[in-house]
C-alpha positions in Angstrom: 0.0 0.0 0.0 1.2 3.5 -0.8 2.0 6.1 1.6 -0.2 9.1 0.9 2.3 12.0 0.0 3.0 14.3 3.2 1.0 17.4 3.2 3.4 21.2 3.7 2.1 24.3 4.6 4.1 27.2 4.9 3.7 29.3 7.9 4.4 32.9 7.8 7.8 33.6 10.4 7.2 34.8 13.7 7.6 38.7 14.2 11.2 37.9 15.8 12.0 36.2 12.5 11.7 39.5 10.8 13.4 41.6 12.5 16.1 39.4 12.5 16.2 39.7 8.7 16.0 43.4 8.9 18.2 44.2 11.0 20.8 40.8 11.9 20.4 41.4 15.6 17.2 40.4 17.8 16.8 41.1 21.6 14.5 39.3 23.6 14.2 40.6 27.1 13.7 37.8 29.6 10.5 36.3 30.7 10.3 37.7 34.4 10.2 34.7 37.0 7.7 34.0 39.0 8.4 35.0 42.5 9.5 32.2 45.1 7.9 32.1 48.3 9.0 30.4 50.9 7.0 28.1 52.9 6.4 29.2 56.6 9.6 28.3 59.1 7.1 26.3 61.1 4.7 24.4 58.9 5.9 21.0 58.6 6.9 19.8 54.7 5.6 16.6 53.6 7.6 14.9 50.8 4.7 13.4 48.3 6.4 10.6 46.0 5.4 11.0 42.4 3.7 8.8 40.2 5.4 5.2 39.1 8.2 5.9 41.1 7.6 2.1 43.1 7.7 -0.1 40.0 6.9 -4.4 40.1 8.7 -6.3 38.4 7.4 -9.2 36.0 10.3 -11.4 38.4 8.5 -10.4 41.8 10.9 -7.5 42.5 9.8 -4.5 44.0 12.2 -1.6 42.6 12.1 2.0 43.4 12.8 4.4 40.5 15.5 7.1 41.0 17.3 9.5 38.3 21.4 9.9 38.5 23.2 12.7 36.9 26.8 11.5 36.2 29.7 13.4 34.5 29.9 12.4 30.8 32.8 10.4 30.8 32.1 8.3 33.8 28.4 7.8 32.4 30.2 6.5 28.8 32.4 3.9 30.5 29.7 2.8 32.8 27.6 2.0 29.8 30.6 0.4 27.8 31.1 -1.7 31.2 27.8 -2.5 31.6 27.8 -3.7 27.9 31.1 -5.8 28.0 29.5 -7.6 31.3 26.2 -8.2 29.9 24.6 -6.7 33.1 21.9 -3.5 33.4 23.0 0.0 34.5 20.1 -0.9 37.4 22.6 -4.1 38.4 25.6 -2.4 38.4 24.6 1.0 40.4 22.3 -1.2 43.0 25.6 -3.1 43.2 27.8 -0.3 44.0 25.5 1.1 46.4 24.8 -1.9 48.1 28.5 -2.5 48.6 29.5 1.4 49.6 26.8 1.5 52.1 27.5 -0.1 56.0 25.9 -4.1 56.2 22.4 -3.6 57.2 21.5 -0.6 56.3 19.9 -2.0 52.9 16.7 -4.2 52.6 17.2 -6.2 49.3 13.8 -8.0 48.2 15.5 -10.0 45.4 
């Protein structure tokens, strides 16, 4: 079956767009920030999880989802080392934290 041909339509630029043709140069001023209030020194904060953060596993595990920010070189040889072992960045990091933190202190439900 054919694809049906992909339909263009040309937009006219944006305002900015023009006056960058004009003139080369185009200043945005910023978008001012909303203002930060803190909360009140003695109202207790209550951490609320997000969504899908407790995931179940199809294996019976019960895993907890958490992001990492690495510096890209560390994060490339993790992934090259994860990929000459065979094993999951998940294995390897709930490895390395398991063995850097004192016995005990971890539950492991696998």
């Amino acid at each position: 079956m054919k694809r049906p041909e992909p339909v263009i339509v040309l937009r006219k630029p944006a305002e900015v767009a023009d006056r960058y043709v004009a003139n080369g140069v185009v200043s945005i001023a910023p978008t001012p920030a909303a203002p930060v209030v803190p909360p009140p020194a003695d109202s207790a904060i209550e951490l609320v999880p997000r969504r899908r953060t407790i995931i179940g596993r199809s294996d019976g595990r019960t895993l907890h989802r958490t992001t990492i920010y690495l510096p890209l070189e560390l994060s490339r040889r993790l992934a090259r080392h994860c990929a000459e072992q065979g094993m999951s960045l998940s294995e390897v990091i709930t490895t390395l934290v398991a063995d850097h933190l004192p016995a005990g202190s971890v539950r492991s439900d696998s």
